[in-house]
C-alpha positions in Angstrom: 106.1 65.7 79.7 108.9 67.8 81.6 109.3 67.7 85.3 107.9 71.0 85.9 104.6 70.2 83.3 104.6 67.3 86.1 104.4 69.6 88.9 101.7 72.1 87.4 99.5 68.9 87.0 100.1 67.7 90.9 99.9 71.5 91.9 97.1 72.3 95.0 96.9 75.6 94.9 96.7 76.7 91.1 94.1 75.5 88.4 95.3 73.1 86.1 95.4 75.9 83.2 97.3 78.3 84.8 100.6 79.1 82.9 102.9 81.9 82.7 106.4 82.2 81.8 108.9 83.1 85.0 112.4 84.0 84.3 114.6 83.0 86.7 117.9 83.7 87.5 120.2 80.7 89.0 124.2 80.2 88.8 125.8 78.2 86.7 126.4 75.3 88.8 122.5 73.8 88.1 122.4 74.8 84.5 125.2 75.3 81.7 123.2 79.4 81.3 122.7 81.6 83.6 118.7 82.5 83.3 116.7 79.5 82.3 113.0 80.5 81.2 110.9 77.9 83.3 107.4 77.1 81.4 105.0 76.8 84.1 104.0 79.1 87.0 105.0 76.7 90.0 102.4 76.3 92.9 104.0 78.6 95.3 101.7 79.7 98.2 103.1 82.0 101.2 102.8 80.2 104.3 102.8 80.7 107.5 105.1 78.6 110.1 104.1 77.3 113.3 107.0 79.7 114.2 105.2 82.7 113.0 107.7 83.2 109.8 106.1 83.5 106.2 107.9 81.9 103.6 106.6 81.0 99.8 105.8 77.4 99.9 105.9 74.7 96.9 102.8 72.7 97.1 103.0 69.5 95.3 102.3 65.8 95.1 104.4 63.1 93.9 101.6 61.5 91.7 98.2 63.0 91.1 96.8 59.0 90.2 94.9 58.0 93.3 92.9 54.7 93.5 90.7 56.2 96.1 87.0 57.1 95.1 86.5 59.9 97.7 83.5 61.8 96.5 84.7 65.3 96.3 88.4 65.1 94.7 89.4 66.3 91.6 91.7 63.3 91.6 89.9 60.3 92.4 89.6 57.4 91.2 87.8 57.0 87.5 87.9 60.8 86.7 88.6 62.1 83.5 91.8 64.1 84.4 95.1 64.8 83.0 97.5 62.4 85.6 100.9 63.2 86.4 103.6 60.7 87.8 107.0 61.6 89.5 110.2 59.8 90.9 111.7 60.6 94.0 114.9 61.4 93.0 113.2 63.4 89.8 111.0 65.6 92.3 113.9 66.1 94.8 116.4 67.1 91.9 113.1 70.0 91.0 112.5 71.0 94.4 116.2 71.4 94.9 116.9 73.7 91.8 113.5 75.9 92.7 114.7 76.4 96.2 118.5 77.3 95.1 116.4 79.7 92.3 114.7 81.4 95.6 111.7 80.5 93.9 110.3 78.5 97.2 111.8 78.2 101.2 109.7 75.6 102.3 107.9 71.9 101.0 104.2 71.1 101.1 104.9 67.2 99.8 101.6 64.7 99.8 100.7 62.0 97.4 97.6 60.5 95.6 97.3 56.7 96.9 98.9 54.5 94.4 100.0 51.1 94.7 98.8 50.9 98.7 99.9 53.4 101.6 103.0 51.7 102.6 104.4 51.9 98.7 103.1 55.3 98.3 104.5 56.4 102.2 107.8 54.5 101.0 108.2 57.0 97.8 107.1 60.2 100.3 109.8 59.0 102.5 112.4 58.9 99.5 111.7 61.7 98.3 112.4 63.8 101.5 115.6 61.4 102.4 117.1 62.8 99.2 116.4 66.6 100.0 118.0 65.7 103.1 121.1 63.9 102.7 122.0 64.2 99.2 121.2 68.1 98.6 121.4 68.8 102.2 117.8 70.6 102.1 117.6 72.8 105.0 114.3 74.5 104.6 110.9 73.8 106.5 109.2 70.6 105.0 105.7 69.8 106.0 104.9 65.6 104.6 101.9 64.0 104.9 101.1 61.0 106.3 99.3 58.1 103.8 96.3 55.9 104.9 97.7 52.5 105.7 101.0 53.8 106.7 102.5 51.5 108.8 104.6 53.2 112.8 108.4 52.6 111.2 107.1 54.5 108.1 105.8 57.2 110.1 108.9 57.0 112.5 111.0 57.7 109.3 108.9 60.4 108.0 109.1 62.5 111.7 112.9 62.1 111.7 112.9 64.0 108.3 110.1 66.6 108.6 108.9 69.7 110.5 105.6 69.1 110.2 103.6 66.0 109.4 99.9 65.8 108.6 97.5 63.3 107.6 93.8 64.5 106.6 90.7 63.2 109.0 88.5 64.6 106.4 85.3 64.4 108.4 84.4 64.4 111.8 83.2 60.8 112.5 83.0 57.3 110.7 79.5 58.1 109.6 80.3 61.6 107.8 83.6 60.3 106.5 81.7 56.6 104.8 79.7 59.8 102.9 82.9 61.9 102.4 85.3 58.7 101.2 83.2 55.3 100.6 86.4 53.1 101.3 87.5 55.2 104.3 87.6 53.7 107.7 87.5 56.8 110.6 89.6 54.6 113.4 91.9 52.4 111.0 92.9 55.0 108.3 93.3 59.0 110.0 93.1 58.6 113.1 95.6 55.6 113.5 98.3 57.3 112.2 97.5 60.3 114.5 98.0 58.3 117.8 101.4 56.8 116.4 102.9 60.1 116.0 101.8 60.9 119.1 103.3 57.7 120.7 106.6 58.2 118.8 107.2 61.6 120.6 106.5 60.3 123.6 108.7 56.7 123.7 111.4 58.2 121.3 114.4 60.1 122.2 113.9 63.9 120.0 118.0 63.8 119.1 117.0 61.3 116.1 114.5 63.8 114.4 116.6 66.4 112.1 116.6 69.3 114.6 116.8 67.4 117.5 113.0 67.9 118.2 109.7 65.9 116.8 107.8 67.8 114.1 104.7 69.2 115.2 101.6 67.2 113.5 98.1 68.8 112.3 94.6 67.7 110.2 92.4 69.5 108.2 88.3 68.8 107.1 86.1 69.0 104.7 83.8 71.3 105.2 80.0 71.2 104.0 79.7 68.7 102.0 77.9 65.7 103.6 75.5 67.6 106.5 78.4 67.1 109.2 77.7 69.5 112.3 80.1 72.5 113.2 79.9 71.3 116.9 81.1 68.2 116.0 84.1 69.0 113.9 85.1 71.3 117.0 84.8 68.6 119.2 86.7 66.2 117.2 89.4 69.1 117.1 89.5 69.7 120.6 90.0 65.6 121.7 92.9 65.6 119.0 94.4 68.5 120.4 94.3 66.8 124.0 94.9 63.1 123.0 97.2 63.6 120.1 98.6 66.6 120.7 98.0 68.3 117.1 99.1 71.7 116.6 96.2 72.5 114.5 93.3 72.2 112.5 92.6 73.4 109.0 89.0 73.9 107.7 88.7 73.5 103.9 85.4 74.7 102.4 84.0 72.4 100.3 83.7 73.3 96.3 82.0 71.1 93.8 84.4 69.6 91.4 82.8 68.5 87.9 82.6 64.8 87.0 82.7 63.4 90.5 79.6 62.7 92.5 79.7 65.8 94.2 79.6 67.7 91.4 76.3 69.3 91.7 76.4 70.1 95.5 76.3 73.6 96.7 79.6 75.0 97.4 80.1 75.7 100.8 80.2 79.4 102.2 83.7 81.0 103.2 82.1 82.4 106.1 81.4 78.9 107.6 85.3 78.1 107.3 86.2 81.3 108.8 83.8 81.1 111.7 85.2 77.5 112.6 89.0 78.7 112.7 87.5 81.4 114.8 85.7 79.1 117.3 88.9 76.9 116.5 91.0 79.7 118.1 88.5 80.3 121.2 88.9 76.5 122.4 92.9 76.7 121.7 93.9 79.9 123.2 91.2 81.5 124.9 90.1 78.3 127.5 86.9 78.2 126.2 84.8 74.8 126.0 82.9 73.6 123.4 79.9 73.7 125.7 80.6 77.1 126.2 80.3 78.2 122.5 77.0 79.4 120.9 75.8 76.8 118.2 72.1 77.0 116.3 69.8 74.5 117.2 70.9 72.0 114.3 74.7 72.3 115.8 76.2 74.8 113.7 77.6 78.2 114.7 76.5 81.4 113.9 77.2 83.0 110.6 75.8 86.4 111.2 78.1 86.8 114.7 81.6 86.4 115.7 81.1 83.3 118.0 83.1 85.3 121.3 81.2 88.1 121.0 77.9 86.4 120.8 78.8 84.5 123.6 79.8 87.5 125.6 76.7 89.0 124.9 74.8 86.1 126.6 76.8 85.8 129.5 78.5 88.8 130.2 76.0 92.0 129.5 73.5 90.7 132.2 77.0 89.9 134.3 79.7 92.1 133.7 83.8 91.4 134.5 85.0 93.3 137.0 88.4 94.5 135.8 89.9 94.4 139.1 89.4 91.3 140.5 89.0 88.9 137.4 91.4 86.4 136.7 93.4 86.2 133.0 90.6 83.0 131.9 88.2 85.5 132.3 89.6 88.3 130.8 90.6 86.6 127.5 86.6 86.1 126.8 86.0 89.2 127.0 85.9 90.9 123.3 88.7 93.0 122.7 90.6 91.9 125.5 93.7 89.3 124.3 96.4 87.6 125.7 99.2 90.0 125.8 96.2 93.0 127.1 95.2 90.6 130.1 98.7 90.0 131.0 99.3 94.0 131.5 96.0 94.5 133.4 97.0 91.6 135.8 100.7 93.1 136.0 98.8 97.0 136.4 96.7 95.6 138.8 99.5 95.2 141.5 100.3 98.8 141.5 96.4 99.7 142.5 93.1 100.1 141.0 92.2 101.0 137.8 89.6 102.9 137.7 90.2 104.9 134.2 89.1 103.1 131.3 91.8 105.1 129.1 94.2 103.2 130.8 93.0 100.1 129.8 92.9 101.5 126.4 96.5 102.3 126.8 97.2 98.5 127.4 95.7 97.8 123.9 92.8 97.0 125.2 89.9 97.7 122.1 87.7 99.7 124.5 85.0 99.9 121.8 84.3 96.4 121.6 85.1 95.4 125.7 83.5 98.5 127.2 79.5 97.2 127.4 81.1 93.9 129.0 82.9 95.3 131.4 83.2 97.1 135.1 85.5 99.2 136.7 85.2 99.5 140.4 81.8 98.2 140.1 80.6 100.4 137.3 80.6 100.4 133.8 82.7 102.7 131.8 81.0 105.5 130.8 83.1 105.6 127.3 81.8 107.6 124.1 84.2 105.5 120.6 85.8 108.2 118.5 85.0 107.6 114.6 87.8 105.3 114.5 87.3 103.1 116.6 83.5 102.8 115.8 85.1 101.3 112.6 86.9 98.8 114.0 
């Protein structure tokens, strides 16, 4: 099996049948032809940075042979599946030849657990020194962190990455023993978590690469084992404020056959995108996890974007007054954002505003804000045009 068989077998984002034949031109330095016909459709996926640039992004793993028995993963432990097994220096020689082919700008690198965290961390961490200081790899890489990784590990993986992740999975100890039967909640994810954390805080940022730590995120399994919405918020907001992570990502569950999970429901993509909505709420928009609208069994509304359901509790019986409300308060308000709470504030200094067009002008979306809203003590008498009653 060829390298890049290797890397359709460890790919994330593309099923393990998907082929098609790219042609790709390179120079001559990498091969002794000039277009080399590559036999596999690479697992590309277009990203976006926590920079806001999109670049296409090779998602791979160095080894797709995991001797974990986590009950949803198409490569656990036991399962019938095709394996796949690469070096560090033979997956930094690929990676280097796709990226000179401008077939990918960025790395996605994680691992199956083989041979113990600290072996499998040891070949992550090889792999992305060679990148680094043999092909002098310049472009965003994002590594994950192993279960079991030990701080120096970790300290060596910051010093090479932009980004470094390692999965909590599940929102407590009790829905993660369901999720991954030989997981431990406080030794395995969130260790890790609180070491990166202490490394940017007690280490000087000239060692990383750019001369600043790499930002560090998580991401959950969504639906799978009865865990609550308002608990996976929670968990999200104390890691933003103890560990400082960038971000969350909410992956919907989807039964995989021949693992225990195989005849579960799969879980809807409305629930996923609700949570990176309320997600969004508690990171920019100061809201509380009190403060957000959950169902009696702790989940959040499917039917209803969670802001405006919450604005219509709280703010039809009590509208804002647009010209003496402060920006926290404005940024609940639906259709009012950052950048449009900013220019009333800035507006406000130059007088009243009493025209509702004007806020409108400010990018205000006055068909969603209007019924939450006063201005100078009444509420906008506003009629939405046929547009805007479509948006």
């Amino acid at each position: 099996m060829d390298t890049y068989e290797k890397i359709k077998l460890t790919s994330f984002n593309l099923p393990f049948e998907a082929a098609d034949e790219a042609k790709v031109p390179i120079s001559k330095p990498f091969f002794n032809e000039n277009l080399v016909t590559l036999k596999t459709q690479f697992p590309v996926t277009w990203a976006h940075l926590p920079n806001g640039q999109t670049i296409p992004l090779l998602k791979t793993m160095l080894t797709s042979v995991c001797e974990k028995d986590c009950n949803y993963c198409c490569f656990r432990s036991g399962r019938d599946t095709p394996r796949a097994n690469l070096t560090p220096d033979e997956l930094a020689s690929a990676i280097d030849m796709l990226t000179r082919a401008g077939l990918a700008k960025g790395l996605f690198l994680s691992s199956g657990l083989a041979g113990g965290g600290v072996r499998t961390q040891d070949r992550l961490i090889a792999t992305a020194e060679i990148l680094r200081k043999k092909f002098n790899y310049q472009e965003y890489m994002h590594l994950k962190i192993m279960p079991g990784a030990e701080k120096d590990q970790v300290f060596q993986a910051m010093k090479l990455a932009d980004r470094v992740s390692i999965n909590m999975e599940a929102p407590n100890e009790t829905t993660l023993r369901k999720l991954a039967p030989h997981k431990s909640f406080y030794t395995e994810p969130l260790a890790p978590l609180k070491m990166i954390e202490e490394i940017r805080q007690t280490q000087p940022a000239n060692l990383a690469w750019k001369g600043r730590w790499p930002s560090s995120c998580t991401q959950f399994v969504v639906g799978a084992v009865g865990e609550k919405d308002i608990d996976i918020l929670h968990t999200t907001a104390k890691l933003r404020q103890e560990y400082k992570i960038t971000r969350a990502y909410y992956s919907k569950f989807t039964p995989v056959i021949n693992t225990p999970f195989e005849n579960l429901p799969p879980t809807s993509p409305l629930r996923q995108y609700r949570l990176y909505q309320a997600s969004f709420l508690l990171h920019n928009y100061n809201f509380d996890c009190e403060e957000l609208p959950f169902t009696p069994e702790g989940n959040l509304h499917l039917d209803v974007d969670p802001k405006l359901l919450w604005a219509e509790r709280n703010l039809i019986p009590s509208p804002l007054e647009i010209n003496t409300s402060n920006y926290s308060q404005f940024i609940k308000v639906p259709g009012i954002g950052p950048q449009s709470a900013k220019k009333i504030l800035q507006a406000r200094t130059y007088g009243i505003i009493g025209d509702i067009h004007v806020l409108q002008k400010m990018g205000v979306a006055i068909s969603r804000a209007s019924k939450f809203i006063l201005l100078n003590g009444r509420r906008p008498n506003f009629q939405p045009n046929l547009f805007e009653q479509r948006s």
